[in-house]
N, C-alpha and C positions, 0 to 999 in steps of 0.2 A: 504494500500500500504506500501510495505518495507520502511524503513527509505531508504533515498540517502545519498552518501558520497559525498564529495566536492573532484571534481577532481584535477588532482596536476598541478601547473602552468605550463605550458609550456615549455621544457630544462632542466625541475627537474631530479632527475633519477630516476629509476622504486622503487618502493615500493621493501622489503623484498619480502612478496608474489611471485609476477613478477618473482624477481631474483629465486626465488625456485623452481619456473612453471617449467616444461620441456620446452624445446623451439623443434616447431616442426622442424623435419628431423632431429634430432640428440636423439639417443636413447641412454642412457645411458647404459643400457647392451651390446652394441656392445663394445662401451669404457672397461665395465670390461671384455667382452670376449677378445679383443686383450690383455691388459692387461696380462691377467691370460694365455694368450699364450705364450708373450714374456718370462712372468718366469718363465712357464714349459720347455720351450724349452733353458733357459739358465740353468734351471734344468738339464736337461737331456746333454749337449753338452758342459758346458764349464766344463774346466779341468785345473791343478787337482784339488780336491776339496776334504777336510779330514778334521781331524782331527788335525791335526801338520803340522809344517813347513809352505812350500809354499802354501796346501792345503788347511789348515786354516786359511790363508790370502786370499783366493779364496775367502772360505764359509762363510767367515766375511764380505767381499766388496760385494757378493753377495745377502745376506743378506740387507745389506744397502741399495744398488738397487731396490733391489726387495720395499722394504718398502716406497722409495722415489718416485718410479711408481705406486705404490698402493695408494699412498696419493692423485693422479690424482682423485678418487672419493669422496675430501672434498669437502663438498660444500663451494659454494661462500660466505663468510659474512665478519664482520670486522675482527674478529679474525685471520679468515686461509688467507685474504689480506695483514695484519702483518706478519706473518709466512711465506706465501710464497716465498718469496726471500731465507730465510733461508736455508728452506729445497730443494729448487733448487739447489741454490750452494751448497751443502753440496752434493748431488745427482750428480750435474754435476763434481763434483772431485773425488766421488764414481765411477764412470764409467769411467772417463779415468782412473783412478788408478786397475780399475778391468782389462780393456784391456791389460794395462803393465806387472799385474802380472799375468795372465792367460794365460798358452799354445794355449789353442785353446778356439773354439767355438763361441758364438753368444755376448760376453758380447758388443760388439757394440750397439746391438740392445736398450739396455739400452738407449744408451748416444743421440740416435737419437730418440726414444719416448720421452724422458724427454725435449730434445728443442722445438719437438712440444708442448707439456703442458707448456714451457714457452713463448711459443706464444700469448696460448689459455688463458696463466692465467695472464701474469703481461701486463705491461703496453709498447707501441709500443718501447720509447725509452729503457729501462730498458731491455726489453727480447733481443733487437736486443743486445743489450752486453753482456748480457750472454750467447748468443747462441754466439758469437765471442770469447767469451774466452774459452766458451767449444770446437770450433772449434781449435782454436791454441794447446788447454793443450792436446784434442786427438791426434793432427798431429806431440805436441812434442813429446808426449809419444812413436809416434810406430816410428818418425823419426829416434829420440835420443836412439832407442831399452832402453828406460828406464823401470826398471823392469827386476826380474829372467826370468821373459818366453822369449822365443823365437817366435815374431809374424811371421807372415807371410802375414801380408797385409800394404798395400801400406799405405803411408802418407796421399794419397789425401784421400783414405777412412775418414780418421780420420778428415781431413778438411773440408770434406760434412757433417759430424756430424750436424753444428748449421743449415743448411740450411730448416731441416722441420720447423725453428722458421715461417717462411713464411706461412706454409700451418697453424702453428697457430692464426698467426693473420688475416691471411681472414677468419679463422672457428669464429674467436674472432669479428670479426666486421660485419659475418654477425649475429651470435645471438643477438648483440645488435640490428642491423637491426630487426632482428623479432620481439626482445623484446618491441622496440619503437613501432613496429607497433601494437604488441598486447597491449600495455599500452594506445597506442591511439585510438584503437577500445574499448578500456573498459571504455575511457574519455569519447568517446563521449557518449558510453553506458548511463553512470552514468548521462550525462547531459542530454541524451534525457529523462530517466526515469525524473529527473528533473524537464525538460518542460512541462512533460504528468500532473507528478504530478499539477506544474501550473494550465495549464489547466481546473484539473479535480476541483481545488477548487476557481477559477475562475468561471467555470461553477457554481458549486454551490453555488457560491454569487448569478449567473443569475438566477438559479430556486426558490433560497429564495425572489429573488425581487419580481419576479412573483408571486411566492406563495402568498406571500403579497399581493402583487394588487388584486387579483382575490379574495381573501380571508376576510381579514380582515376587509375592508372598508362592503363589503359585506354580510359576516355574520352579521356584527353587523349591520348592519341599518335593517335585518330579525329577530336577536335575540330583539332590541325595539321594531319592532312593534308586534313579540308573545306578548311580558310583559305587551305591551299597549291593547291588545287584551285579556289578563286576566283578568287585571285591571275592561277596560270596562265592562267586561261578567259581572264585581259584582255588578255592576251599573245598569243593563238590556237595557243601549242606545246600542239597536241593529242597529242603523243604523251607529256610530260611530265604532262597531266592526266590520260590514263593510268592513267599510271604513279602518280599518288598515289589516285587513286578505287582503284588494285588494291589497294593498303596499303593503304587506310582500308578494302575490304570482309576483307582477312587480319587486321586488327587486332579486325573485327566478328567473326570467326568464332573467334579466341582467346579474345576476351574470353566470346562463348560456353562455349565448353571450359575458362574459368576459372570463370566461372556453377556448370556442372556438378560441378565438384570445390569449391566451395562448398555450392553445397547437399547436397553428398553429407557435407561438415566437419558443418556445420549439423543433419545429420540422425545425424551420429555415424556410420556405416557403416563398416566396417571394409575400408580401403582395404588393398590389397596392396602396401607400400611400394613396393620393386625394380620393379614393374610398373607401379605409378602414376609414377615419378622416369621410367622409358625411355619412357614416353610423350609426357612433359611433356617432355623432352630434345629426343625427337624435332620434337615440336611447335616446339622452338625454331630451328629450321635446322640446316643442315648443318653449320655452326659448332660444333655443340655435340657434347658424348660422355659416357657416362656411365660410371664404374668403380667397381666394388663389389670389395672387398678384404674379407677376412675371411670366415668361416661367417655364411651368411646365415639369419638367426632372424626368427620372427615378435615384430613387438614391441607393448605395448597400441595401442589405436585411437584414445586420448586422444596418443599420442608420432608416430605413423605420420601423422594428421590436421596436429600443428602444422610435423612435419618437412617435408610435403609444401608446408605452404605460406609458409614461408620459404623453399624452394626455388621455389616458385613468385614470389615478389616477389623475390626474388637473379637470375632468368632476366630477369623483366621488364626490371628494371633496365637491369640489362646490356644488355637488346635495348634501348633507351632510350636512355642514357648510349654505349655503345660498338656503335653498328652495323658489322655486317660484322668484330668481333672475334671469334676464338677462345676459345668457351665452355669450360670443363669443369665436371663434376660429380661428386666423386667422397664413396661411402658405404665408411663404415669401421666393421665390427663388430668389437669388441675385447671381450675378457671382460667387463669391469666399464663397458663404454662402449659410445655408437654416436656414430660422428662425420659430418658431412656438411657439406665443403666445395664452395662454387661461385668459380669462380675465371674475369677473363676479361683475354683483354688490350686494350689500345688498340685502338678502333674504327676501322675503313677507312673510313668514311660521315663525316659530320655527323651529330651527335645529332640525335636528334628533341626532345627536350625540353631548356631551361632547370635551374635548379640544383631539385632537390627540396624537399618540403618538410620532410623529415626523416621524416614519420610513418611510413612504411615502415621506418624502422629503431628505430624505437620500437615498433612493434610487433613483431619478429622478437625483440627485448629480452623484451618481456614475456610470449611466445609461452614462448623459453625458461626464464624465469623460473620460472614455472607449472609447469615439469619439473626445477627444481632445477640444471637445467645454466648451463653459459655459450656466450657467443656474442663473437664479434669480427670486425670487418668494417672496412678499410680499404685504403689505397692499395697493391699490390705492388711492391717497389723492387728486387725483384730476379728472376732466372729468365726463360723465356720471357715470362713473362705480366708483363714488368715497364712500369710506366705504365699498366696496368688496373686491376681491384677484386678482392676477394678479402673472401667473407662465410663462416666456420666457426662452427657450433654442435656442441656437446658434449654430450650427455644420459648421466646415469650410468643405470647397469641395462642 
């Protein structure tokens, strides 16, 4: 699985990324086609425009215009944030000053895309003053006939100038709109991969527990008695190899019947506790007994799953560690509890195995963990069962 990233606090602002995404409904080539209109068409219409004199103050303001509306496709970052103000007012003086001295034509058009881009680009109180001073400087220019040319339009023209700052900051506050909601559909993104990820190594603590149980305790009480069934064969007491070829195929046919209550954990299936425990009892020998105390309730198949199989590695054990001991098993449903102690005493046998490797009880630990209960498992010093083992877990609910 991909690495995850940690999503950004809550009221952060979008990452670079984000800001550079397109925001849907706003295309950026529509932008450079109006664009690339208004200065064709101030190309083609305002006047004069030359080489000298009046014309060459035309083709110079024009010019600046033209470059200050073209700058509408920087992108957003710290640098052109700096900047921006700059080359606004430097734009919005360029354009009334183009009005003044131009006979005719569209240089209007200038002074009223550039206060929408200073809608869209600066900041609410910041633009509304610019689009007001650019409003006053057009409506002096054509009021006060300042400038060689001869206008022919109205002052209020010139005073409608800052007004598209408006249509800039609803276009401005709704891309933040989108951009928050796309930043927050990629949070949660990032968090649910997260979870999965959780999840999926979560689960596989739960398959290596299993594996465990069903495996380890198991092979090896099959792999001693092959060795003990070698051993004999050099010996010629056939009835001693026997007797260990019977164990190793009883211990083949458990580990079986352990397989099957794993893949049944595995597949989540909703075991019938009290039913699944007298069977596994059974399966343990005659040694063993099982008592249920209290009202017996159905409990989730996430509780009923790990119960059974800490009972199932507490049995092993015990057949393991104390052969030919007296097992017991006993389930306690109490109001606010369920409890399930296995208890055994001193083994009549020889073990079959060496000292453990602990993982058995580490996972019965984090078995109940996962359920908020507790668990505790050591030597009994006193009672019947005294000089055996004794393993109880607790689950609240």
């Amino acid at each position: 699985m991909p690495p995850t990233k940690t999503p950004p606090p809550p009221g952060t602002a979008p990452s670079p990324e984000a800001r550079a995404r397109p925001v849907p409904g706003q295309d950026p080539r529509v932008q450079w086609a109006l664009t690339l209109a208004v200065v064709a068409v101030g190309a083609v219409t305002i006047r004069p425009m030359g080489l000298s004199g009046q014309g060459l103050a035309v083709a110079v303001l024009f010019v600046i215009n033209a470059a200050a509306l073209l700058a509408r496709g920087l992108p957003e970052n710290a640098a052109t944030r700096r900047f921006a103000p700059v080359w606004l007012t430097g734009g919005v003086v360029a354009a009334a000053a183009l009005i003044g001295v131009s006979s005719s034509g569209t240089g209007y058009l200038f002074a009223f895309f550039l206060t929408g881009h200073i809608g869209h680009r600066l900041e609410t109180r910041w633009a509304l003053t610019l689009a007001g001073f650019c409003s006053a400087l057009c409506a002096g220019v054509i009021y006060f006939d300042l400038g060689p040319g001869h206008q022919q339009l109205p002052w209020i023209l010139g005073l409608a100038t800052g007004a598209p700052v408006l249509i800039g900051i609803l276009n401005r506050s709704q891309r933040q709109a989108v951009r928050a909601a796309i930043a927050a559909s990629e949070s949660a993104e990032r968090a649910a991969r997260a979870e999965a990820r959780t999840a999926v190594l979560s689960e596989r603590g739960r398959i290596a527990r299993d594996v465990h149980d069903v495996l380890a305790h198991s092979l090896a009480g099959i792999n001693m008695q092959l060795e003990l069934t070698d051993a004999l064969i050099d010996t010629g007491d056939l009835e001693k190899v026997r007797e260990a070829n019977a164990k190793a195929h009883a211990l083949v046919k458990e580990s079986l019947k352990q397989a099957q209550w794993t893949v049944h954990a595995l597949r989540e299936d909703a075991l019938p506790l009290v039913e699944s425990l007298t069977a596994m009892v059974a399966s343990a020998g005659r040694h063993a007994g099982l008592t249920v105390t209290g009202t017996t309730r159905e409990l989730p198949a996430r509780v009923t799953q790990n119960l059974l199989r800490i009972a199932q590695e507490a049995l092993t054990n015990a057949a393991r560690h104390a052969p030919g001991g007296a097992v017991g098993v006993d389930l306690g449903f109490a109001a606010a509890s369920t409890t399930l102690r296995i208890h055994n005493g001193p083994g009549t046998r020889p073990g079959n195995a060496g000292p453990g490797s602990g993982m058995g009880l580490i996972g019965m630990r984090e078995r109940v963990a996962l359920l908020n209960g507790t668990v505790t498992a050591g030597p009994v010093t006193e009672g019947p069962d005294r000089g055996g083992w004794h393993v109880e877990a607790v689950i609240p609910g």
